[in-house]
N, CA, C and O atoms as a Tinker XYZ file with bonds, in Angstrom:
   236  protein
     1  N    -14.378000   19.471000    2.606000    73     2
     2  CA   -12.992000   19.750000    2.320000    64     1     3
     3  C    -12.599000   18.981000    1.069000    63     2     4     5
     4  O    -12.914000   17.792000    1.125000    81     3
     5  N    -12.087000   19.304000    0.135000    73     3     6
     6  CA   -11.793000   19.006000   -1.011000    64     5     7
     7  C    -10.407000   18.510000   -0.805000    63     6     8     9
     8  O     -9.552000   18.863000    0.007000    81     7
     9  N    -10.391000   17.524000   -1.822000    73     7    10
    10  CA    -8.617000   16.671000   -1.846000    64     9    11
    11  C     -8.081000   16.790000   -2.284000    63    10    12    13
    12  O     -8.148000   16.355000   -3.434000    81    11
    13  N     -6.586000   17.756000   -1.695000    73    11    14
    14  CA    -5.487000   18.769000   -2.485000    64    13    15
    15  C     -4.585000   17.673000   -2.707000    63    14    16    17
    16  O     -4.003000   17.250000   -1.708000    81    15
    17  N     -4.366000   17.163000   -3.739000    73    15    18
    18  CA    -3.683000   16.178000   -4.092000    64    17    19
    19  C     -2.216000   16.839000   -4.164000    63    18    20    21
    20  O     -1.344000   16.107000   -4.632000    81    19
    21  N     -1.793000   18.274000   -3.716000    73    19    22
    22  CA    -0.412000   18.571000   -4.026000    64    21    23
    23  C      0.461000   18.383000   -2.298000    63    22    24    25
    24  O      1.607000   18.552000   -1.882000    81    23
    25  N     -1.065000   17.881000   -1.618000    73    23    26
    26  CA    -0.671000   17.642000   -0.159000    64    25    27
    27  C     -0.380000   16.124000    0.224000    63    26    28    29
    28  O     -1.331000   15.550000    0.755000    81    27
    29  N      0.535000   15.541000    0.080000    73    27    30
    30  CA    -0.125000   13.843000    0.456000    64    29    31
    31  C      1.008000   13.319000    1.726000    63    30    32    33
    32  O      1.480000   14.325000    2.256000    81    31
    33  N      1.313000   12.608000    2.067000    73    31    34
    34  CA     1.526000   11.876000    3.498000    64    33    35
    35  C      0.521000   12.205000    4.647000    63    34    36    37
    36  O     -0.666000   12.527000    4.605000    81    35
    37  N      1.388000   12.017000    5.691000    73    35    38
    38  CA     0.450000   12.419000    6.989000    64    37    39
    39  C     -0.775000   11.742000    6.674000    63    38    40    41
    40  O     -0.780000   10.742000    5.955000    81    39
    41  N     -2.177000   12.407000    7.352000    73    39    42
    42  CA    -3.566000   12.173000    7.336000    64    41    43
    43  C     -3.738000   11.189000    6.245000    63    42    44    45
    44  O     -4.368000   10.149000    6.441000    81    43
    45  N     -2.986000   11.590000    4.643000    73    43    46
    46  CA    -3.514000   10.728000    3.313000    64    45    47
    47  C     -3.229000    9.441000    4.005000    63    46    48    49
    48  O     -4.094000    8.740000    4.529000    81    47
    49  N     -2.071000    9.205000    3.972000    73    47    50
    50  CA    -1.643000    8.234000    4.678000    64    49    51
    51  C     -2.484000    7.241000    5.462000    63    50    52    53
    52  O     -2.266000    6.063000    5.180000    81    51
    53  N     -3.437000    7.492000    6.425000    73    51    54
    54  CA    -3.573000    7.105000    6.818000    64    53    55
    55  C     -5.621000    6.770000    6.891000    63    54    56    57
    56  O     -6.412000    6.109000    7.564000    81    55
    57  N     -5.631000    7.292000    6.255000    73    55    58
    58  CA    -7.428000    7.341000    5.621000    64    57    59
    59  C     -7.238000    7.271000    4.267000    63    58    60    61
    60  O     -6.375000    7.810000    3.574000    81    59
    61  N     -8.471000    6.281000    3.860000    73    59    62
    62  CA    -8.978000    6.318000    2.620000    64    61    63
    63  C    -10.299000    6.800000    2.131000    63    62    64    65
    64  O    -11.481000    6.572000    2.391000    81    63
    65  N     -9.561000    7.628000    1.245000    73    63    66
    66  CA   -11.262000    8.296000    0.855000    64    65    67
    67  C    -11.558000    7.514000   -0.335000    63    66    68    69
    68  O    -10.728000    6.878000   -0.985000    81    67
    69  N    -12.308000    7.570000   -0.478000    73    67    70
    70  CA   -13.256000    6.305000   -2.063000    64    69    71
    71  C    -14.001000    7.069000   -3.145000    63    70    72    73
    72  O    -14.580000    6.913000   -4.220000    81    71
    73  N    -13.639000    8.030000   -2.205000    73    71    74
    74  CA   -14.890000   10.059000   -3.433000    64    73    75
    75  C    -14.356000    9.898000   -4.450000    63    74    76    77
    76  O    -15.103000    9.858000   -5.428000    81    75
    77  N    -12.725000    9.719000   -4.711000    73    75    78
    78  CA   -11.771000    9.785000   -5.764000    64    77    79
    79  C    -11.484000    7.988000   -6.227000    63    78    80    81
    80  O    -10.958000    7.069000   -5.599000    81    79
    81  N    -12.094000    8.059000   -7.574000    73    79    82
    82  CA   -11.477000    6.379000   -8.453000    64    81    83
    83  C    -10.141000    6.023000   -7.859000    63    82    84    85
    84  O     -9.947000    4.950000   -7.288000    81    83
    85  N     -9.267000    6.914000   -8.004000    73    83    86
    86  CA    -8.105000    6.563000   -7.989000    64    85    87
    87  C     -7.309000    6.578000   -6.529000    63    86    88    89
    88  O     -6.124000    6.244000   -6.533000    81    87
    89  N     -7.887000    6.928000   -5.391000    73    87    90
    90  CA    -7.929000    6.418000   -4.853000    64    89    91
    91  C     -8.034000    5.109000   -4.337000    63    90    92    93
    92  O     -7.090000    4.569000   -3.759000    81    91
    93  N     -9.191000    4.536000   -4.522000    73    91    94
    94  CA    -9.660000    2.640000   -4.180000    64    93    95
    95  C     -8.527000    2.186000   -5.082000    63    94    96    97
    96  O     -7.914000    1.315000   -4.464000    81    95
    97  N     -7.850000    2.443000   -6.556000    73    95    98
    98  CA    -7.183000    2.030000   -7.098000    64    97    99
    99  C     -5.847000    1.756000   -6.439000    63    98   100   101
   100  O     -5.133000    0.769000   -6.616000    81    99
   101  N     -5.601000    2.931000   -5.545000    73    99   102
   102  CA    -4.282000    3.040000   -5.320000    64   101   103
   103  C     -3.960000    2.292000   -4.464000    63   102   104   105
   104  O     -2.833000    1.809000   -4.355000    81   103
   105  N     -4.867000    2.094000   -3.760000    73   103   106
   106  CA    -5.072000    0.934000   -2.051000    64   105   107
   107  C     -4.938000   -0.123000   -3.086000    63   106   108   109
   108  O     -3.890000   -0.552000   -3.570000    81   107
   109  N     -6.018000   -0.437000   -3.322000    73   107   110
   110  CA    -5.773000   -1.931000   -3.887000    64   109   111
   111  C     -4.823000   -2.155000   -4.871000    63   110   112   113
   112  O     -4.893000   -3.276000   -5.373000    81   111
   113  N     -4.091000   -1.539000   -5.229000    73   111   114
   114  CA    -2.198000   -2.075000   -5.972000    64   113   115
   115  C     -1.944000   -2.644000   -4.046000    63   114   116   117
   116  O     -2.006000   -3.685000   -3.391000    81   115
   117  N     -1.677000   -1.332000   -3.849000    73   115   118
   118  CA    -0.913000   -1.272000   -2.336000    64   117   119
   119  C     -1.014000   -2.598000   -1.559000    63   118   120   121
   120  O     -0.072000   -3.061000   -0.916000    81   119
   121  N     -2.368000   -3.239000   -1.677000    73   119   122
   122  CA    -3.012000   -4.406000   -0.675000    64   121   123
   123  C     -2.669000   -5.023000   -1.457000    63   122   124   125
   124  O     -1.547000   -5.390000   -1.110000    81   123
   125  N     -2.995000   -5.593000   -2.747000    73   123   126
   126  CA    -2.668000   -6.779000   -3.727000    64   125   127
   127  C     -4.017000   -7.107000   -3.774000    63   126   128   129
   128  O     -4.260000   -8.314000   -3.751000    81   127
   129  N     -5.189000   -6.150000   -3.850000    73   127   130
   130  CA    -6.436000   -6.709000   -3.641000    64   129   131
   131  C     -7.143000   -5.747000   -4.753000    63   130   132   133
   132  O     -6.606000   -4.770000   -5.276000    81   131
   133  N     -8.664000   -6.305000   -5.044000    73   131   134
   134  CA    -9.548000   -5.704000   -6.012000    64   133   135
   135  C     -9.882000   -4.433000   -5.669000    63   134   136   137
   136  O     -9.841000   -4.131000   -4.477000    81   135
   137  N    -10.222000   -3.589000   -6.523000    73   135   138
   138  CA   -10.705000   -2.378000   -6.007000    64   137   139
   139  C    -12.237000   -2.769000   -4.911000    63   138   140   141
   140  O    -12.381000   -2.659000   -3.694000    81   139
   141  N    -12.891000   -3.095000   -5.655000    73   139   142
   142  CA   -13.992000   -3.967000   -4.991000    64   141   143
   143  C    -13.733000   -4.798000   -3.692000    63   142   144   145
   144  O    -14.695000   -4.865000   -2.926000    81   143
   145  N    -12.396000   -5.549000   -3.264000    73   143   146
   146  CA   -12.345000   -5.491000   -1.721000    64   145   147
   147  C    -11.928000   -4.426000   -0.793000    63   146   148   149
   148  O    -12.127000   -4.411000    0.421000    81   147
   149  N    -11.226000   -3.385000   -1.624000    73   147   150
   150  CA   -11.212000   -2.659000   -0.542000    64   149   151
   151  C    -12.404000   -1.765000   -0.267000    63   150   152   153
   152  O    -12.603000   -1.275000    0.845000    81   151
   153  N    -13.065000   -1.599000   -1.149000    73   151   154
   154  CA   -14.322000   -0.958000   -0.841000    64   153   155
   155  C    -15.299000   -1.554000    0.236000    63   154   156   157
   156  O    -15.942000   -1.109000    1.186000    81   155
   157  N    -15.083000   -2.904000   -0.428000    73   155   158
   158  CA   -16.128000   -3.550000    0.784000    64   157   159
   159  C    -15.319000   -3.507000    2.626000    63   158   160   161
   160  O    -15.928000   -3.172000    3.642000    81   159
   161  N    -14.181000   -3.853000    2.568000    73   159   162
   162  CA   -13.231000   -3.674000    3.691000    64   161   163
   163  C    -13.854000   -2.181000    4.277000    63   162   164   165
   164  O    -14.505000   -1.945000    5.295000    81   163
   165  N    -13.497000   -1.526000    3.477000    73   163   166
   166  CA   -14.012000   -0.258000    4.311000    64   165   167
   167  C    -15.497000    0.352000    4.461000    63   166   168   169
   168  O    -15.644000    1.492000    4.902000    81   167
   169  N    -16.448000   -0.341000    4.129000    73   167   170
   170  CA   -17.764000   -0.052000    4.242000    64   169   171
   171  C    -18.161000   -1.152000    5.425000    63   170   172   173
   172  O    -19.200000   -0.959000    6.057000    81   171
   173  N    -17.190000   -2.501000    5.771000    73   171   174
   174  CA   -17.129000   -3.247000    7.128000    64   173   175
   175  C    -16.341000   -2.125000    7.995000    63   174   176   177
   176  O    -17.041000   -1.313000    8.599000    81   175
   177  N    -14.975000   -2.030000    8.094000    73   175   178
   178  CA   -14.396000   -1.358000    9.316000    64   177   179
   179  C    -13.903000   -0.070000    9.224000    63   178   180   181
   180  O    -13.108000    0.450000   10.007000    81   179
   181  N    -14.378000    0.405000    8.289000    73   179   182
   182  CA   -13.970000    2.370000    8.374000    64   181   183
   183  C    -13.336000    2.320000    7.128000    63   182   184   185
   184  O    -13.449000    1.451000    6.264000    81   183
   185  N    -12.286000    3.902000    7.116000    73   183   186
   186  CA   -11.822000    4.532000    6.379000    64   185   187
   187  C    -10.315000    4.432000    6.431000    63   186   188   189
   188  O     -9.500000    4.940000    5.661000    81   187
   189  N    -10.043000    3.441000    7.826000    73   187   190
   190  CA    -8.652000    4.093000    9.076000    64   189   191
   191  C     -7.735000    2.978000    7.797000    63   190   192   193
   192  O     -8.072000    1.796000    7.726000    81   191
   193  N     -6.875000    3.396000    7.095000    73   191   194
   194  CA    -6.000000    2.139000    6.552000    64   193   195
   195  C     -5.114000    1.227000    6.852000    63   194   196   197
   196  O     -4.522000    0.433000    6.121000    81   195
   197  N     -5.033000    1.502000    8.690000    73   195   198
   198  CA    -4.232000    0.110000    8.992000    64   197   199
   199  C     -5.581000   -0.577000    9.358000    63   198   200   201
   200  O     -5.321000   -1.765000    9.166000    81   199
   201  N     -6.871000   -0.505000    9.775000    73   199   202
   202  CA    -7.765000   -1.239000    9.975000    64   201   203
   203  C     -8.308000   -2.286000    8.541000    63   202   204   205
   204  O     -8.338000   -3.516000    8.536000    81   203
   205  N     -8.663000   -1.439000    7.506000    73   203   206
   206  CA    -8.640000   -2.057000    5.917000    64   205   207
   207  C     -7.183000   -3.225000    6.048000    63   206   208   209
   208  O     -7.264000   -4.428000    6.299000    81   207
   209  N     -6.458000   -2.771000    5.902000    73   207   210
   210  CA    -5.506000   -3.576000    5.782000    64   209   211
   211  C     -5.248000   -4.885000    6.733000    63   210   212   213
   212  O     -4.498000   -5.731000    6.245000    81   211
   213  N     -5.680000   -5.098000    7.783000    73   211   214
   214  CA    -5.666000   -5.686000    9.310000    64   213   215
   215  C     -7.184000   -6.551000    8.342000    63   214   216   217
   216  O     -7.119000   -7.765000    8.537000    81   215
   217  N     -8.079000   -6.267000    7.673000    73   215   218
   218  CA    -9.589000   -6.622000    7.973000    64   217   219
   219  C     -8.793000   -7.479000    6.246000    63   218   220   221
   220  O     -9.256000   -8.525000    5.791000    81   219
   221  N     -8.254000   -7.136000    5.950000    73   219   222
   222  CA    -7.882000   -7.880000    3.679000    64   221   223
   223  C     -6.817000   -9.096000    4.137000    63   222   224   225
   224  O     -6.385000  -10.021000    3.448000    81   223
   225  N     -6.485000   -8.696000    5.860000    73   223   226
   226  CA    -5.529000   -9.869000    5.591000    64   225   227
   227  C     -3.924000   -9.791000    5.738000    63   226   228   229
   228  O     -3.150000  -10.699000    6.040000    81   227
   229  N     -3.608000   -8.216000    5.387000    73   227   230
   230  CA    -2.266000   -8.011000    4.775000    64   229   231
   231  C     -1.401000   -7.331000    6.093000    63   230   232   233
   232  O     -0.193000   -7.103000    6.031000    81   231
   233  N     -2.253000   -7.052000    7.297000    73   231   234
   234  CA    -1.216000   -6.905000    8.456000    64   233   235
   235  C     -0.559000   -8.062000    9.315000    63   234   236
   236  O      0.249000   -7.789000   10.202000    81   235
Protein backbone atom coordinates (compact mmCIF):
# COMPACT_ATOMS: atom_id res chain seq x y z
CA UNK A 1 0.00 0.00 0.00
CA UNK A 2 1.50 3.14 -0.97
CA UNK A 3 1.44 6.51 1.24
CA UNK A 4 -1.35 8.86 0.10
CA UNK A 5 -0.03 11.73 1.71
CA UNK A 6 -3.45 13.69 0.78
CA UNK A 7 -4.80 11.24 3.61
CA UNK A 8 -3.19 11.99 7.07
CA UNK A 9 -4.63 11.70 10.77
CA UNK A 10 -6.17 8.58 12.02
CA UNK A 11 -3.80 5.39 11.31
CA UNK A 12 -0.82 8.24 10.18
CA UNK A 13 -1.18 9.27 13.40
CA UNK A 14 -0.49 6.69 14.96
CA UNK A 15 2.32 4.50 13.05
CA UNK A 16 5.46 5.42 11.73
CA UNK A 17 6.59 4.43 8.56
CA UNK A 18 10.52 5.15 7.92
CA UNK A 19 9.99 4.06 3.78
CA UNK A 20 9.53 7.93 3.53
CA UNK A 21 12.82 10.50 4.74
CA UNK A 22 10.44 12.71 5.78
CA UNK A 23 8.75 10.90 7.71
CA UNK A 24 11.69 9.90 10.56
CA UNK A 25 12.12 13.72 10.07
CA UNK A 26 8.83 14.59 11.08
CA UNK A 27 8.82 12.34 14.35
CA UNK A 28 11.93 13.52 15.35
CA UNK A 29 10.99 17.55 15.26
CA UNK A 30 7.80 16.07 17.04
CA UNK A 31 10.04 14.05 19.85
CA UNK A 32 12.88 16.69 20.06
CA UNK A 33 15.05 13.79 19.03
CA UNK A 34 17.58 12.74 16.05
CA UNK A 35 16.28 11.23 13.15
CA UNK A 36 18.66 8.42 14.06
CA UNK A 37 16.84 7.90 17.55
CA UNK A 38 13.84 7.46 16.32
CA UNK A 39 14.85 4.98 13.97
CA UNK A 40 16.62 3.10 16.41
CA UNK A 41 13.40 3.47 18.95
CA UNK A 42 11.50 1.83 16.42
CA UNK A 43 13.66 -0.98 15.20
CA UNK A 44 13.65 -1.71 19.49
CA UNK A 45 9.72 -1.40 20.00
CA UNK A 46 7.74 -1.20 16.68
CA UNK A 47 6.23 1.26 14.46
CA UNK A 48 3.15 2.02 17.19
CA UNK A 49 4.07 5.99 18.01
CA UNK A 50 2.93 6.17 21.46
CA UNK A 51 5.32 3.15 22.10
CA UNK A 52 8.50 5.21 20.20
CA UNK A 53 7.60 7.95 22.16
CA UNK A 54 7.08 6.01 25.76
CA UNK A 55 10.70 4.08 24.66
CA UNK A 56 12.72 8.31 23.68
CA UNK A 57 11.48 9.26 26.95
CA UNK A 58 8.84 11.87 25.93
CA UNK A 59 5.59 10.13 27.44
Amino acid sequence: MSDDKTKTGGQDRELISLSEDYEARDWAEKFGVSEDEVRAAVQKVGNRAEDVERELGRA
